[in-house]
VEXLUM-749341 format. One record per residue (C-alpha): x, y, z; residue number from 1. Coordinates in Angstrom, 3 decimals, always signed. Example, Ala and Ser with C-alpha at 12.3 -4.5 7.8 and 13.67 -1.06 7.14 Angstrom:
<sites>
px; py; pz; nr
+12.300; -4.500; +7.800; 1
+13.670; -1.060; +7.140; 2
</sites>
This chain:
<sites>
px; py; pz; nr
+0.000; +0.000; +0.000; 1
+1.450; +3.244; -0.622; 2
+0.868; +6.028; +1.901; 3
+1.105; +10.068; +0.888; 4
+1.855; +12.703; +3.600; 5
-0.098; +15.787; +3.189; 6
+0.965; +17.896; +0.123; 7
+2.091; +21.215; +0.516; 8
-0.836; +22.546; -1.664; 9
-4.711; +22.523; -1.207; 10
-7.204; +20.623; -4.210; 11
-11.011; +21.378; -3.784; 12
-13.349; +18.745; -5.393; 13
-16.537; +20.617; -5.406; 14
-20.416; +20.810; -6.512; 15
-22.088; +23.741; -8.166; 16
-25.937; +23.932; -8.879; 17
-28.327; +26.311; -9.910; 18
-30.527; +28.727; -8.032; 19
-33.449; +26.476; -8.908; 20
-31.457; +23.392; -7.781; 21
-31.519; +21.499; -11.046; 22
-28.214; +20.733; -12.115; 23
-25.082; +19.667; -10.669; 24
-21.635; +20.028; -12.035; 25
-18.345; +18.790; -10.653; 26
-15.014; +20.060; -11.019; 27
-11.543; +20.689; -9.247; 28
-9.499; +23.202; -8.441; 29
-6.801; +24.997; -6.392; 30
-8.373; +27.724; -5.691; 31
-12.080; +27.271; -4.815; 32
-12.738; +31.055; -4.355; 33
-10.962; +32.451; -8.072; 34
-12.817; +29.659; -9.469; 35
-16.352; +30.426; -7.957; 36
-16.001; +33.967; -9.526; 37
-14.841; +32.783; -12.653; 38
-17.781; +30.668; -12.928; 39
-19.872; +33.166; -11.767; 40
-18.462; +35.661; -14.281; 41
-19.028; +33.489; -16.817; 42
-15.378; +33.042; -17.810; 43
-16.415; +30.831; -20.935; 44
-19.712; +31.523; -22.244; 45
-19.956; +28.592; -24.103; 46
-19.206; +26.157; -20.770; 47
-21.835; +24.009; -19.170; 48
-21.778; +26.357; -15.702; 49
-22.463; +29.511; -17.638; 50
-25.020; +27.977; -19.998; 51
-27.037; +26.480; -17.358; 52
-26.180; +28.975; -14.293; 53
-24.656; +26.895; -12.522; 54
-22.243; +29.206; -9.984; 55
-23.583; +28.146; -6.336; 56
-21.403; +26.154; -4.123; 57
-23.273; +23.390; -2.125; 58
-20.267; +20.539; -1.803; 59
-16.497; +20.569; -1.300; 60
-13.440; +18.525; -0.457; 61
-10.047; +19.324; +0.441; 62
-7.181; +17.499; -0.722; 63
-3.382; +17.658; -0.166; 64
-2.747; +15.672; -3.715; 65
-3.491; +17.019; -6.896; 66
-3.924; +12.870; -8.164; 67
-6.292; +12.831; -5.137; 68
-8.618; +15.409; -6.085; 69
-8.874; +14.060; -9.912; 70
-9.718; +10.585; -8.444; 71
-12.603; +11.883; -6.284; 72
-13.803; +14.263; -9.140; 73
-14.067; +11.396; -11.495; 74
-15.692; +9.005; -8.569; 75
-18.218; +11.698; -7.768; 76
-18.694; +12.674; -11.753; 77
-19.392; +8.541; -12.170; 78
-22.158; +8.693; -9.604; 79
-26.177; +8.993; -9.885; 80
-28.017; +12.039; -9.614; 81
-29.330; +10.280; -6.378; 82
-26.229; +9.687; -4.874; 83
-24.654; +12.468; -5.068; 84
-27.145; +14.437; -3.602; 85
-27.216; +12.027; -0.508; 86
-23.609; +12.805; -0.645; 87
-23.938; +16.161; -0.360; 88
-26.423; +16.212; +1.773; 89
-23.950; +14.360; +4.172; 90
-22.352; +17.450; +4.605; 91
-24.969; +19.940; +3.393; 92
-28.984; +18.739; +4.433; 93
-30.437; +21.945; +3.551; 94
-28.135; +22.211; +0.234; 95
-27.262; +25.516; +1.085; 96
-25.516; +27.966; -0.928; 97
-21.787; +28.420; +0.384; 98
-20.565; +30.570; -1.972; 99
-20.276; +33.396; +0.984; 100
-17.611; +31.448; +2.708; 101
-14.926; +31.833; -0.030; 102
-15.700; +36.042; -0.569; 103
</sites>
């Protein structure tokens, strides 16, 4: 088994819906609060997040490892609209928008 000490930089695997709640998206990053703006700004008007609105934060996960964060993004991207909303409501019940916590 191999075991990795805590990297010297931070990966967020995170979950961004709607106002209405629709749609989820899931992506990764390094910087969770550059990237909320940039989705909120609409960086690429032609991306999924800006097409469908999608700019409010109701999931995250930190990471040490860059490898890490991909894995978990990929896991959580392979999962059913059903379970990843019990997975977010793990953390989340209310699915509340926590965009205010990265300002």
């Amino acid at each position: 088994m191999i075991e990795f000490t805590e990297g010297i930089y931070t990966f967020y695997v995170y979950i961004l819906t709607n106002k209405s709640k629709t749609v989820l998206y899931t992506g990764v990053t390094n910087n969770l609060k550059l990237r909320l703006q940039q989705h909120k700004d609409k960086l690429n008007p032609n991306s999924f997040t800006a097409r469908y609105n999608t700019h409010f934060l109701i999931f995250y996960e930190k990471f040490g490892w860059i490898q890490l964060a991909i894995e978990r993004e990929k896991e959580i991207k392979n999962l059913s609209r059903e379970r990843k909303l019990n997975l977010i409501k793990e953390m989340n019940p209310d699915l509340e928008f926590w965009n205010d916590f990265f300002k």
